[in-house]
Steps between C-alpha positions, in 0.01 A plus 500: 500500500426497125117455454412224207219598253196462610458200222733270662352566855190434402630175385654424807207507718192313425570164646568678831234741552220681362530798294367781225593659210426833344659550158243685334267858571375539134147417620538808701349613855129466661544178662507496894462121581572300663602266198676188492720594212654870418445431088558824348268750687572716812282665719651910461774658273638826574705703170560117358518371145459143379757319239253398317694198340636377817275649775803668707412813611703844550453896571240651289632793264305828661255663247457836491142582321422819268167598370511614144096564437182328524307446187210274397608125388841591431786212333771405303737723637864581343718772562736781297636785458190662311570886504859458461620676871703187629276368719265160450141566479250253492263378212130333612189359298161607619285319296188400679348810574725811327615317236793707530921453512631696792840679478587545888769736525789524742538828627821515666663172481472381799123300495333730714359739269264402219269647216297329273403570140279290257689389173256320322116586641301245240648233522228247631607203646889613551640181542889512456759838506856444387763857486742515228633755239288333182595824282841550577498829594677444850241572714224199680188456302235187603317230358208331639217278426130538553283184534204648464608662145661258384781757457851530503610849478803718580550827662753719414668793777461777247684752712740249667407621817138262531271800521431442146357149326402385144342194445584278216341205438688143447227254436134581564349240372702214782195330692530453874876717443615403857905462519781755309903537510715634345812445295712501193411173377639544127835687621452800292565690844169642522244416748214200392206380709408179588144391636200260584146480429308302747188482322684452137699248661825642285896583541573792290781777487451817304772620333604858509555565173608866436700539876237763588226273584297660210485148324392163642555177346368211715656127439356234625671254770235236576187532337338301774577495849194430748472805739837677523502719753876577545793586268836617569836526207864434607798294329411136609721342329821729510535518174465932495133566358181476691314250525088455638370304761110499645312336701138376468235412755230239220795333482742503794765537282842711563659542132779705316569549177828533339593791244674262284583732244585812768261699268185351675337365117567116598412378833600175702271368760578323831317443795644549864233336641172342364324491902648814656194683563111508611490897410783627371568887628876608475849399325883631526847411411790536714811287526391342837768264505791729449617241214511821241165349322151609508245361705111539564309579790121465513212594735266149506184629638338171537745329648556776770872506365829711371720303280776504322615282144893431514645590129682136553685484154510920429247462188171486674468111364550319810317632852524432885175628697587660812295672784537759666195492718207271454277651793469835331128516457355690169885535395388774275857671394892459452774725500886465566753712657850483727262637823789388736756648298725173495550438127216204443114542349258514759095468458211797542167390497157589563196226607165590401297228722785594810456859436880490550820696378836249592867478377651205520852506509759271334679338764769267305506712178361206280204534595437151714426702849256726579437739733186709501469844635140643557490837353115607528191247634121638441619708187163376306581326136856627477702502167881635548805642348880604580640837486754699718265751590642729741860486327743338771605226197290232681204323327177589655142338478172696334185331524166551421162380671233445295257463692546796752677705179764566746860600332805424741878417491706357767870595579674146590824647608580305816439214775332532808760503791320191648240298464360162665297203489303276765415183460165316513429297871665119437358254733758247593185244592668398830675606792842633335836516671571805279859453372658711248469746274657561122520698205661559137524829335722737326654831685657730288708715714326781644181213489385314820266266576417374841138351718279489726344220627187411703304188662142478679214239559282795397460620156348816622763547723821427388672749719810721453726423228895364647796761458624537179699182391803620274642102387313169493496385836352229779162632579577344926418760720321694189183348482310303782484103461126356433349819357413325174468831271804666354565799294754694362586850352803569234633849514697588211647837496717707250751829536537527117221545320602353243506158621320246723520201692365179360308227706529161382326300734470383917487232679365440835587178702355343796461172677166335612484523911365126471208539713222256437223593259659837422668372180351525171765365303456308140824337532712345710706662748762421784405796811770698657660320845301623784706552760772611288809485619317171696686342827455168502287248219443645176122494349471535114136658460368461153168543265380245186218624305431138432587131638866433457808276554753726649862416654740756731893579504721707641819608415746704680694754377776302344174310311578152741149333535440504826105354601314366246114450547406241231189584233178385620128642393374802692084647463436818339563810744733580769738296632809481747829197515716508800851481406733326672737695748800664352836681615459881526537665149354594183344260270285475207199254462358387195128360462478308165262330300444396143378848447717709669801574702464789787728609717528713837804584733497497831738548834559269799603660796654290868 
């Protein structure tokens, strides 16, 4: 037999027994019960992640962890080749107590080797470090800010190899200097350098006027711009220069500006989003969507959230906010890359109030569902960055953790093989005739998902889970009539690690066992036959939550009326009409009053 979706069960079944719903685990697990309604926590998750738009759940990703180094108040991490061997090493700030830029080098290729060398060693306040090749000599040089300078300087890899480093200063006179990036922003094919001064409250972009980064000529993009903390150059509006966008936290503001001229002397202003943020942190562009234009992603800090502004008309003037995750607390940093390797823009962040390293990946491709995959928990004030680091061609994660000054990446290269989830006690607030069981989800093949079920009296003893369940099912025999405390387990398991299982929701159904007093019921409800099949006089049993006028029929199976009991008032509470005596059979009766229509089957036997 086909199964329906679980949808059109679940509107199939309220007006003849009691049931509950799970459609959502985004609230996640520590909840053992009993509770009257599932909502969207669980009581224990084993290798599960949450779709964080729809609250399905699935295999978690395994995470492999490296340690790169340990180094006091490390951040802003990024990642290049910086010596020029093939392999991707990793840049770091470590500004509150060194006032130093670390180069961390990759030994062998593979992430589990590392050396460290200092490129710039006073630079105080090291807020920002950005790799690129700013004089064109073909190997990685750096850029960086320092806060407490109020500098913006450059460091050129004399020797190519990164044993060697010159600094060169861009601006030193750039108070509170706390954001760069780079980028050719008047197409002369040279690199330029775009940045933020927190305290100045100014958008600026230095041009580099001789190729060499020997000459710096800073323009002016907003004179004032109340606390800009973040800023970040691609080609909003697709028209083949780069453009500047920044955020501020004095003014909650998310903002580009276009390069209207493509040689970055007139700018165009528009605003994404005027209340986007309570402390701005973190911007990036990526074409979320797939749609071929450019989008933005953001790290809201106050509002615990990842988001993400849809490019609607493909020239940055008209925006759809989008989130990614909204229970991300701190949401400190943003970063995109294909982490599942299926063609669409997933999400790397970092949470500085979680102390949290997640990916969420991009379920539909456009971005609408969500599904977030815990990378690292209790890695203190974490900032992040994608890289391939060990050189398989899959995107890995680098963090760093301020707060500990622990350097780590994370190889996300496949799923666990299974992974589970249990839910939180429900207490069905009477004696249940425990009926049914059912679920929705979404089996790839070499994907399964099956349950376990268990009832009790005793929430601390609920006893030994059933045998594993493999289809939705008729929970007779399963579970033990009266015991008024249910719960389940989902186990989802996968043989290709590249895929998983989906949950979509479950639904548990039972009947009340009509026994007087037991039933704590808000709403009306017509109680199971008891016998049933019955020999002999039928008895419709029923509950009213209030005084009402209530009339009986039954039908047979061809839907002939065959006893009708006519509508008369009946007290609040439980109740019972005898029926009059009927030919064996099976027939349906119907209790109905002006506000509502229940019905229960029943047998007759001779």
């Amino acid at each position: 037999m086909k199964l329906l979706p679980f949808m059109v069960l679940s509107l199939s079944f309220p007006s003849l027994a009691d049931y509950a719903t799970q459609t959502d685990w985004s609230g996640g697990p520590g909840v053992w019960g009993p509770v009257i309604d599932w909502g969207d926590e669980c009581y224990l998750t084993t290798d599960m992640d949450y779709y964080s738009t729809s609250g399905e759940v699935g295999i978690k990703t395994s995470v492999i962890e490296h340690f790169i180094v340990k180094y006091p108040s490390v951040t802003c991490v990024d990642a290049a080749d910086i010596n020029g061997d093939g392999y991707q090493d990793v840049l770091a700030c470590a500004g509150q107590f060194n006032d130093s830029i670390l180069w961390l080098w990759n030994l062998d290729g593979s992430g589990t080797s590392w050396d460290y060398h200092w490129i710039g060693t006073s630079f105080r306040g090291a807020s920002c470090v950005r790799p690129c090749d700013l004089d064109g000599d073909g190997d990685v040089d750096v850029i960086g800010s320092a806060y407490d300078e109020n500098l913006v300087a450059w460091f050129e890899n004399t020797d190519g190899t990164g044993v060697f480093w010159t600094e060169h200063e861009i601006d030193a006179d750039f108070p509170g200097a706390y954001s760069v990036y780079p980028g050719d922003i008047d197409g002369d094919g040279d690199m330029d350098v775009v940045g933020v001064a927190f305290d100045a409250d100014r958008v600026v972009w230095w041009e580099n006027a001789d190729g060499a980064g020997g000459s710096w000529v800073e323009h002016t993009i907003e004179q004032v711009f109340g606390g800009p903390l973040y800023v970040h150059s691609s080609d909003i509006d697709g028209d083949g220069d780069l453009d500047v966008l920044a955020s501020t936290d004095a003014g909650d503001d998310l903002t580009w500006w276009e390069n209207a001229d493509g040689a970055g002397t007139f700018w165009v202003k528009h605003r994404v989003d005027e209340n986007y943020y309570d402390y701005a942190v973190c911007l990036s562009t990526d074409d979320v969507d797939g749609d071929g234009d450019m989008d933005i992603l953001g790290a809201d800090y106050g509002d615990w959230a990842i988001k993400w502004w849809e490019n609607l008309d493909g020239v940055g003037t008209s925006w759809l906010e989008h989130t990614v995750d909204d229970r991300f607390d701190g949401a400190y940093s943003v970063r995109t890359a294909d982490f599942d390797g299926d063609g669409d823009v997933d999400v790397l962040g970092a949470g500085y109030g979680a102390d949290e390293v997640a990916w969420w990946e991009n379920i539909d491709s456009i971005g609408t569902t969500w599904m977030k995959h815990q990378i690292a928990e209790l890695f203190y004030n974490a900032s992040t960055c994608c890289a391939d680091i060990d050189g398989n061609g899959n995107p890995d994660a680098v963090g760093a953790a301020n707060y500990t000054g622990y350097v780590n990446w994370w190889d996300l290269s496949q799923r666990c093989p299974s992974g589970s989830v249990e839910s939180s006690i429900l207490d069905a607030r009477c004696s249940p005739d425990w009926e049914n069981l059912y679920w929705s989800c979404s089996e790839p093949e070499s994907t399964s998902i099956a349950f376990q079920v268990r009832a009790s009296s005793d929430p601390d003893n609920m006893g030994p889970w059933s045998d594993t369940l493999a289809a939705p099912c008729g929970l007779e025999g399963i579970l033990e009539d009266g015991d008024s405390l249910l719960q389940y387990r989902a186990i989802l398991e996968t043989s290709d690690t590249e895929v998983t299982p989906r949950l979509f929701d479950v639904a548990v159904i039972w009947n009340s066992l009509g026994i007087e007093g037991e039933c704590q019921s808000d709403r009306p409800r017509l109680l199971r036959f008891t016998p049933n099949p019955t020999v002999g006089t039928p008895v419709a049993r029923f509950f009213l939550p209030e005084p009402s006028n209530v009339g009986f029929s039954v039908y047979d199976l061809a839907g002939r009326l065959v006893i009708t009991v006519p509508q008369r008032e009946y007290q609040a509470g439980s109740g019972e009409v005898e029926l009059a005596a009927t030919p064996p059979g099976v027939y349906f009766c119907r209790m109905r009053s002006a506000g509502f229509d229940l019905v229960r089957r029943f047998c007759v036997l001779e």
